[in-house]
C-alpha positions in Angstrom: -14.2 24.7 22.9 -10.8 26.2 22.6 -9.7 27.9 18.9 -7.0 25.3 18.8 -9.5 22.7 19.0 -11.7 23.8 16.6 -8.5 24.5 14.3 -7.3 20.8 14.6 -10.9 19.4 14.3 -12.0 21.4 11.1 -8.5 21.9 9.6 -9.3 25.7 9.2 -6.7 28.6 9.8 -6.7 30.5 12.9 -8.1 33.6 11.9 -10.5 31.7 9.4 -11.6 30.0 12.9 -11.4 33.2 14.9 -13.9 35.5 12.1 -16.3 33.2 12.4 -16.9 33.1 16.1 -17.2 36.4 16.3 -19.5 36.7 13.5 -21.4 34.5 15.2 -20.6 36.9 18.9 -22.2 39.8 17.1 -25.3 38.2 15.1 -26.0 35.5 16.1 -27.2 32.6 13.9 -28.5 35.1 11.1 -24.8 36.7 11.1 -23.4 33.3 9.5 -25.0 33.6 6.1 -23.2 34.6 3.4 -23.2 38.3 2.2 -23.7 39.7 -1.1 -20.7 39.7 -2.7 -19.9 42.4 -5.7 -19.9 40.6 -9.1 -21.8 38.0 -11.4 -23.1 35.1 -9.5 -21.6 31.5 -9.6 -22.5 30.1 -12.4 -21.7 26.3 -11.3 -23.6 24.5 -9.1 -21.4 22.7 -7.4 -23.4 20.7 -5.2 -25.3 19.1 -7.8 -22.2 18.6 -9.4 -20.7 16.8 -5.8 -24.1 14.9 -5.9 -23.7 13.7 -9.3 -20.3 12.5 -8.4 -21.4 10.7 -5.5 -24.5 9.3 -6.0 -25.0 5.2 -6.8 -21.9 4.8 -4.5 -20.0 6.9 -7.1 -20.8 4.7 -10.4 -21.9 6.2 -13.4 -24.8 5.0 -14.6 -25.6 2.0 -16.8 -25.8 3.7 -19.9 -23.1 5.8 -20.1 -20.8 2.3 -20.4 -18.0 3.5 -18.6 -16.6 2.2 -14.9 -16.0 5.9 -13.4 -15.9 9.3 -13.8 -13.6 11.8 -15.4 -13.4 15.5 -15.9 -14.2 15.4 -19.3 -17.4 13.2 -19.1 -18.6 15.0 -15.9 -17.7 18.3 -17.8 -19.8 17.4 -20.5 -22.6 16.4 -18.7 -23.0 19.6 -16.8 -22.1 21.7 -19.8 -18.8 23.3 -18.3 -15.2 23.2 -18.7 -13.3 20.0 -17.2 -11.1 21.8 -15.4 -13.7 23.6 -13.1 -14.6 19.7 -12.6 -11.0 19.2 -11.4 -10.6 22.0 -9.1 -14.3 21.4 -7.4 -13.3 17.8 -7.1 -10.0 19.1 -5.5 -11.5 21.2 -3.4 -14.0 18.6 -1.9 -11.1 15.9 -2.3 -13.1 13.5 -4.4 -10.7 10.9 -7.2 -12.8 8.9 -9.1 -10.2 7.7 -10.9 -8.3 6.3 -7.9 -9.1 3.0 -6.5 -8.0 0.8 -3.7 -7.9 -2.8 -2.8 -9.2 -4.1 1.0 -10.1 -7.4 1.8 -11.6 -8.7 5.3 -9.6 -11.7 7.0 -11.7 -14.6 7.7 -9.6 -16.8 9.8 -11.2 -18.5 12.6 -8.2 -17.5 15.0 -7.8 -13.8 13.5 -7.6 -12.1 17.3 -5.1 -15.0 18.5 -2.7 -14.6 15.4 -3.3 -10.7 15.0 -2.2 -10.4 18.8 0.4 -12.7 18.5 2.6 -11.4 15.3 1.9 -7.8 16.0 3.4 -8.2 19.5 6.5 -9.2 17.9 6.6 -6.4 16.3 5.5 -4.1 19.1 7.1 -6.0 22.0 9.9 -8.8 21.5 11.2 -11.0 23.8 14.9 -9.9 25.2 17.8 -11.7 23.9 15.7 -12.9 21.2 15.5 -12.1 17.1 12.6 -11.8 15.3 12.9 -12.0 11.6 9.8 -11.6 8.6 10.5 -14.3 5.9 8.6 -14.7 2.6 9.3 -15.8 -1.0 9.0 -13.3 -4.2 8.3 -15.9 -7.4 8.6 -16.1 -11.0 11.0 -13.3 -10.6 11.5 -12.8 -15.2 15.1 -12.7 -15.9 14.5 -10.6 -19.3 16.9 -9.1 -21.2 16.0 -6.4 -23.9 17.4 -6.5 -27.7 18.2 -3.5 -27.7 20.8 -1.3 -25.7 18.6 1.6 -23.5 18.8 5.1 -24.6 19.8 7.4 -22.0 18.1 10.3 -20.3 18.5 13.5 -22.0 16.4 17.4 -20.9 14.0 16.5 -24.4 13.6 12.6 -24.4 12.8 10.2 -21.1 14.8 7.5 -20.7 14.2 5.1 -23.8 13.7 0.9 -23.8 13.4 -1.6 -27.0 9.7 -2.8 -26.8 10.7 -6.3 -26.9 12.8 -8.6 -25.1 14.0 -12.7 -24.5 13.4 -14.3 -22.2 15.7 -15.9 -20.0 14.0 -18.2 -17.3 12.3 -17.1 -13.8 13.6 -17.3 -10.3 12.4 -16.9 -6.7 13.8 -14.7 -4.3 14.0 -16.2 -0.4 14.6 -13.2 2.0 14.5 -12.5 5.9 14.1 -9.1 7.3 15.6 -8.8 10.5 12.7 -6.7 12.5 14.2 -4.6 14.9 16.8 -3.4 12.7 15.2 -3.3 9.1 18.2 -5.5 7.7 18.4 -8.6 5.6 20.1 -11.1 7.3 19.5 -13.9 4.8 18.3 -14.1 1.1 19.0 -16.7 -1.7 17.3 -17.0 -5.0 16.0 -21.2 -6.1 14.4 -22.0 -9.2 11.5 -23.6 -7.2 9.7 -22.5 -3.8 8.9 -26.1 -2.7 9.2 -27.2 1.4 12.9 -28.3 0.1 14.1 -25.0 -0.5 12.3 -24.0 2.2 13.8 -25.7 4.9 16.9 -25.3 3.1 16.6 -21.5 3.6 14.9 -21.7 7.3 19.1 -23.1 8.1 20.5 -20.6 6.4 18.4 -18.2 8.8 19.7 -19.8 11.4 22.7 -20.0 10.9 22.7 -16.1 10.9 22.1 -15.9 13.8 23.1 -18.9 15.8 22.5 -19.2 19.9 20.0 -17.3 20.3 16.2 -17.5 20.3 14.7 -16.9 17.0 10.9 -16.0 16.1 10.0 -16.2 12.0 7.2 -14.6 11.3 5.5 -15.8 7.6 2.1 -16.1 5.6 0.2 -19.3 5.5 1.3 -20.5 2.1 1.1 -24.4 2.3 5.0 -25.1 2.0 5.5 -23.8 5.4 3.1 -26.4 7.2 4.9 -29.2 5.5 6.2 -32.3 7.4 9.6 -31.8 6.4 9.3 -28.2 8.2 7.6 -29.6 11.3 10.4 -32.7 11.3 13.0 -29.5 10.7 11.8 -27.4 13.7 11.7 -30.5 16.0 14.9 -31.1 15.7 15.8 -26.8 15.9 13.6 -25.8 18.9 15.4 -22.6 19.1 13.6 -21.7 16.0 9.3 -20.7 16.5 7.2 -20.1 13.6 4.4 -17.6 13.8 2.0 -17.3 11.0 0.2 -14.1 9.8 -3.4 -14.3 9.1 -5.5 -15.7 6.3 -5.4 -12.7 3.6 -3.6 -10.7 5.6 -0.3 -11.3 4.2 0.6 -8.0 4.3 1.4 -8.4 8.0 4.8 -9.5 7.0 6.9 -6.9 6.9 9.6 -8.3 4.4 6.7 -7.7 1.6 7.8 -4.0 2.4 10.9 -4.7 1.1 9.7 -6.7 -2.1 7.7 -3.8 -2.8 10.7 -1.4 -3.0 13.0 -3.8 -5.1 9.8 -4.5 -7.2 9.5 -0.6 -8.0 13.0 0.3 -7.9 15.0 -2.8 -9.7 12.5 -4.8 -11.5 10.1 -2.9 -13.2 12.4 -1.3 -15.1 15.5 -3.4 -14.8 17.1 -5.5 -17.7 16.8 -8.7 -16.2 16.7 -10.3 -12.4 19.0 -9.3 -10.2 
């Protein structure tokens, strides 16, 4: 195998890649083990440690009461410091104190539906738009009591604790696919099939003429009648639905993440 395979495959450095083979050229098996190095030995045994880590699918156990691991416990339990915890953990790229959230779809047409809103995406029909649609609810329009105190090189930026509140909102959007765009939004105090179908026509209307493909989840509002009697009488318009618990399909929940992080977390009120 090449040297630039081997590189790609292990992530090593070339030279690292290149001493090792020819270690290996000039002693064979024997010439891989590790020499005697000048200096006390290591003191840590750090795959016991890795073992610890890892072991009962990374939970702690019972008695210990606590959900994972951190430096500080782990350090304490092998009687060393918590940083030489951190930079083994580093080194073998190992967070117990991240997590992250899957879920498995199980709709019955998950092929058919993965195929068909992914080749929107991937493929769209000429002279046609696609657009993502979705809803972002109980958007809190708060207000604080207080006036924010600025940013300064000693003190963050500084926000009263407390705040009124001043009603909720939902936020309609469409993202245009191709382009990355919105090309329609509206806030409504509800999210029933009214508004709904009132906001389906104002997509529409954006882009009259033309064959247009929405792609949303499978929240029960858009399977109402009154959207079936609406997209009877607009044929120009075809809904495609994402699958069951796979909303993140929709590609406009890209852009409610973005205004979530950068506008409402930390704004004043709704925009």
């Amino acid at each position: 195998m090449p040297n630039v395979d081997i590189e790609k495959i292990t992530g090593f450095s070339a030279p690292t890649v290149l001493k090792w083979r020819n270690r290996y050229a000039e002693g064979g098996i024997g010439a891989l083990s590790d020499v005697q190095r000048p200096g006390r030995e290591r003191e840590i045994d750090e795959i016991a440690l890795i073992a610890d880590t890892l072991t009962n699918d990374g939970n702690p156990p019972a008695e210990l009461g606590i959900s994972h691991w951190s430096a500080r416990i782990m350090a304490e339990r092998h009687g060393i410091s918590f940083s030489s915890v951190a930079r083994i953990w580093r080194r073998w790229k190992i967070q117990p104190h991240r997590i992250e959230t899957f879920k498995f779809s199980t709709d019955p047409a998950l092929e058919s539906k993965l195929r068909d809103v992914v080749g929107l995406y991937m493929s769209p029909p000429e002279n046609a738009v696609v657009v993502s649609i979705d809803e972002k609810t109980q958007i809190q329009a708060l207000s604080r009591t207080g006036p924010d105190q600025p940013l300064s090189p000693t003190h963050p930026l500084q926000q009263t604790h407390d705040y009124k509140r001043n009603g909720t909102t939902t936020l309609f959007a469409a993202l245009e696919v191709l382009t990355g765009k919105l090309s329609a939004n509206a806030f409504y105090p509800k999210h029933t099939n009214i508004e709904f179908v009132d906001f389906l026509g104002r997509v529409a209307d954006a882009h009259p003429g033309v064959e247009l493909h929405v792609i949303c989840d499978n929240y029960a509002t858009h399977k109402h009648q009154n959207v079936k009697d609406w997209l009877a009488e607009n044929p120009r318009v075809k809904m495609h639905f994402t699958l069951t618990s796979c909303s993140w399909l929709n590609m406009v929940e890209i852009f409610f993440g973005i205004i979530t992080r950068q506008c409402l977390k930390r704004g004043p009120s709704a925009p």
